[in-house]
N, C-alpha and C positions, 0 to 999 in steps of 0.2 A: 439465663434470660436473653431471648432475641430482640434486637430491639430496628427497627430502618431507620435514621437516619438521612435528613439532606439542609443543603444549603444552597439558594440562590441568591448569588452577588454583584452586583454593577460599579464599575468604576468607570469614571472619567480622565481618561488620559490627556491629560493638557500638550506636555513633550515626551523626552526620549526616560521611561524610570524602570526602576526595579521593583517588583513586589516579593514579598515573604511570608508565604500565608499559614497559618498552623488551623486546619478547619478537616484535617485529616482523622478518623478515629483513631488512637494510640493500637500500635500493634504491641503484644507482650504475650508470656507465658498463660496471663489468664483472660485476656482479651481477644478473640477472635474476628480479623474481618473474614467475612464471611464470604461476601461479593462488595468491589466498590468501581465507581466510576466516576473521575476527574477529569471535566473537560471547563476549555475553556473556547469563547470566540469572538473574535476569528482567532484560529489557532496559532498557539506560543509553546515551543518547544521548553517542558519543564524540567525540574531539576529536585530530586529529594536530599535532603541535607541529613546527618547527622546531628542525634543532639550532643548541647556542650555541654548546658544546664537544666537539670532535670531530665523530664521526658516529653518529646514530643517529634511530628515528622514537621518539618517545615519544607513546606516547597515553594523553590526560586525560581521565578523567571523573568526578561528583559523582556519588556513591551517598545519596539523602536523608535515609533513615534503615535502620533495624539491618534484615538480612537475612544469609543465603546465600549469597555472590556466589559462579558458576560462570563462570569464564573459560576460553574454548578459542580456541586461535588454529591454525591448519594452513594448508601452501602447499609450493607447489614449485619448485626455485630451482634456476636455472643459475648456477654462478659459474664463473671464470674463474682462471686464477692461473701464474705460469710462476718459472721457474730462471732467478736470475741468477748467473751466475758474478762471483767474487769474488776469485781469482789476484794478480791484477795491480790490480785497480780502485783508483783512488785514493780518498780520502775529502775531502769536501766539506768544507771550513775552519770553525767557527762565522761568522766574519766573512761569509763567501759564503751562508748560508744563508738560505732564503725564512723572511719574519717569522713566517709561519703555523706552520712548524715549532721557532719560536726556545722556543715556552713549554711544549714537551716535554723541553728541557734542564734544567727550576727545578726544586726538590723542589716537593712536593705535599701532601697531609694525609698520605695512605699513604705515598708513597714518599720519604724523610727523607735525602736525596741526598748532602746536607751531613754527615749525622752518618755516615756508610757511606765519606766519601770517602777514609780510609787505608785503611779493608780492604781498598776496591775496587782498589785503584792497586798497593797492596804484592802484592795476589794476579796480574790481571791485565794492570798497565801499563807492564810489560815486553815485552807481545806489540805489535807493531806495524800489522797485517792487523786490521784493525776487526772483519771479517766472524771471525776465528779469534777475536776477544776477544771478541766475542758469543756463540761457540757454548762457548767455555771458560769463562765465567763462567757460562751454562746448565747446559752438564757439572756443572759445581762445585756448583751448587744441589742438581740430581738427585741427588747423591752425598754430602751434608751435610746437608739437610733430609730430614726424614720423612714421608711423605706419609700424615695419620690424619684419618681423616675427622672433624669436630665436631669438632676440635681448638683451631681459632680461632673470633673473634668479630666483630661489624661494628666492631669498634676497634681490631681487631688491626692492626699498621702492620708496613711491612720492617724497622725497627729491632727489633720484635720478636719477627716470625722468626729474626732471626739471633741473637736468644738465647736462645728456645726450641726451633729445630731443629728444628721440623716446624708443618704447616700444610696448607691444601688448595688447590686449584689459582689461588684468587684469593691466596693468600698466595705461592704461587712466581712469578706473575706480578710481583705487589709487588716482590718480591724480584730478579728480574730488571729490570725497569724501574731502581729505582734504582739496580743496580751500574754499566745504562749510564750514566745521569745522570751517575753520580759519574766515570765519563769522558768526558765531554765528548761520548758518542756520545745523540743525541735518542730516546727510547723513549716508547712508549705504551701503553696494556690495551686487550686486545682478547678481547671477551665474544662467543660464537656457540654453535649447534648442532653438536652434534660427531659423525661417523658412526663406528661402535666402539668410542666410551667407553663401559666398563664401569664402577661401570653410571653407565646413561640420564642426563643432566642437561644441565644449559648449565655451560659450559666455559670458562675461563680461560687467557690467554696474554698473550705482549707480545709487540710490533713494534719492532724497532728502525727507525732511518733511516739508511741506509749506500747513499753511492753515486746520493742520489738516489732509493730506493726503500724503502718501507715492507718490511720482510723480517718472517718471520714466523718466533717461536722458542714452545718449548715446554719449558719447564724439568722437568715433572712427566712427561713420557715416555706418557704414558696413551693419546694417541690420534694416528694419524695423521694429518702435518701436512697434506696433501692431502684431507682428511675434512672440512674449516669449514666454516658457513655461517655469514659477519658478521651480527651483529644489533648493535655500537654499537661505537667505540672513543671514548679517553679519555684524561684525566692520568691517571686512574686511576681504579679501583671507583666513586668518590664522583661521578663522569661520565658512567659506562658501567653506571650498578645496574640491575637486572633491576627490580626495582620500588621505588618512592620512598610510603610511606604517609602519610597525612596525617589525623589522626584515630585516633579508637576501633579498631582493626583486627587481627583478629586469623586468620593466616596458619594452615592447616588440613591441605591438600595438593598436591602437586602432581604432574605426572606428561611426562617430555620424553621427545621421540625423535628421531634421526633416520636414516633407512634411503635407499639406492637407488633413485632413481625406477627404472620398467620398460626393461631393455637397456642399462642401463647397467654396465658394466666397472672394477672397481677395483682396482688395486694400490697398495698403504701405503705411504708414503714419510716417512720421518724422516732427519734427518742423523745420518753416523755418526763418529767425530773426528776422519776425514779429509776431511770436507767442504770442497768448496770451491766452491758453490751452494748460495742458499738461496731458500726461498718467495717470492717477493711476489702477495701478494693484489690486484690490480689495485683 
């Protein structure tokens, strides 16, 4: 599925900072950028980083002193993604699991695993079906939390979601992450372009690990699952930010999209709570 992609961004440079921006689509084995363009102005000689945690491009650059900075990023991206069926699949032991996925099981800044772990158990660790415990502890979100926009802050955590009862789509992802944690199943945050979110922005989910396969859930119901394009994943927020400031800086506007490339065909797909397949984003 082709999808175009873009972002326009403004900041206010007070003095001399650093930005760090993750607003690149992920490049990978099943993600294709197709064409992309990164500019900025007035022109700042940039820098693409390595990830350390998770996936994602982050690109650096020093702004030397106070201006306007105009950030546009646009590209067009094939990704990829299929149905695994869940019936029958057994789950993967902690003991049996690759190290790389062991440090999605530990809480996190956000996601407070340990302090969630009687809720998580008394509500969901009765069900057996991993794939069913994922999409029932997602249900349970959607239907308990409130979704208000500027509701939360960049310090809002899952522990206090779940005592204020509403947040926005980085907080239902929190939110989900840690309930898997608190059972033993490995989860992650997953930050991308969304095709149908109303309105326009970059978009918030979490990944479980079941079966071997990163699945992809959506606790906030807002867009379909089939509609992503990856730009970072993460333990959480503080891995996968959209942009990391460093300095005087002050944030002015911004403006996302993402639409259909030319001839291509969509139908919305979300689980309903008879599922028994889910996403994996290759």
């Amino acid at each position: 599925m082709k999808f175009n992609v873009f972002t326009d961004m403004e900041y206010q440079i007070q003095s001399a900072s650093t930005l760090l921006l993750s607003i690149n689509a992920l490049r990978n084995q099943h993600q294709t950028v197709l064409s992309e363009e990164f500019t900025i102005s007035p022109y700042i000689k940039t820098e693409e980083l390595p990830a350390v945690n998770g996936e994602n491009r982050l690109i650096r650059f020093e702004v030397a002193e106070a201006t306007t900075l105009k950030i546009s990023y646009k590209a067009t991206v094939d990704n990829c993604y299929k149905l695994v069926e869940y019936t029958d699949k057994p789950d993967i032991p902690v003991a049996n699991l690759d190290p790389l996925i062991i440090p999605y099981l530990n809480p996190s800044r956000y996601c407070q695993s340990d302090k969630l772990f009687r809720l998580a158990n008394n509500q969901f660790g009765h069900i057996t079906n991993s794939f069913e415990k994922v999409l029932a502890l997602t249900t349970w979100i959607n239907q308990n939390v409130e979704y208000l926009s500027g509701f939360s802050n960049a310090s809002t955590s899952a522990f206090d979601t779940v005592t204020e009862q509403a947040g926005v789509c980085r907080d239902f992802a929190h939110l989900g992450i840690t309930l898997c944690r608190a059972l033993n199943i490995p989860a992650r945050y997953f930050t991308g372009y969304s095709y149908m979110l109303k309105p326009a922005d970059f978009h918030a989910c979490f990944e479980a690990y079941l079966g071997g396969e990163w699945i992809l859930f959506d606790a906030t119901g807002l867009a379909p699952l089939n509609g992503m394009v990856k730009i970072a994943t993460g333990r959480d927020a503080a891995d996968a930010a959209i942009a990391n400031l460093f300095g005087d800086v002050l944030f002015t506007s911004m403006i996302v999209g993402c639409n259909l490339a030319d001839g291509e065909i969509f139908i919305p797909f979300n689980y309903s709570v008879d599922s028994t397949a889910g996403i994996c984003y290759l």
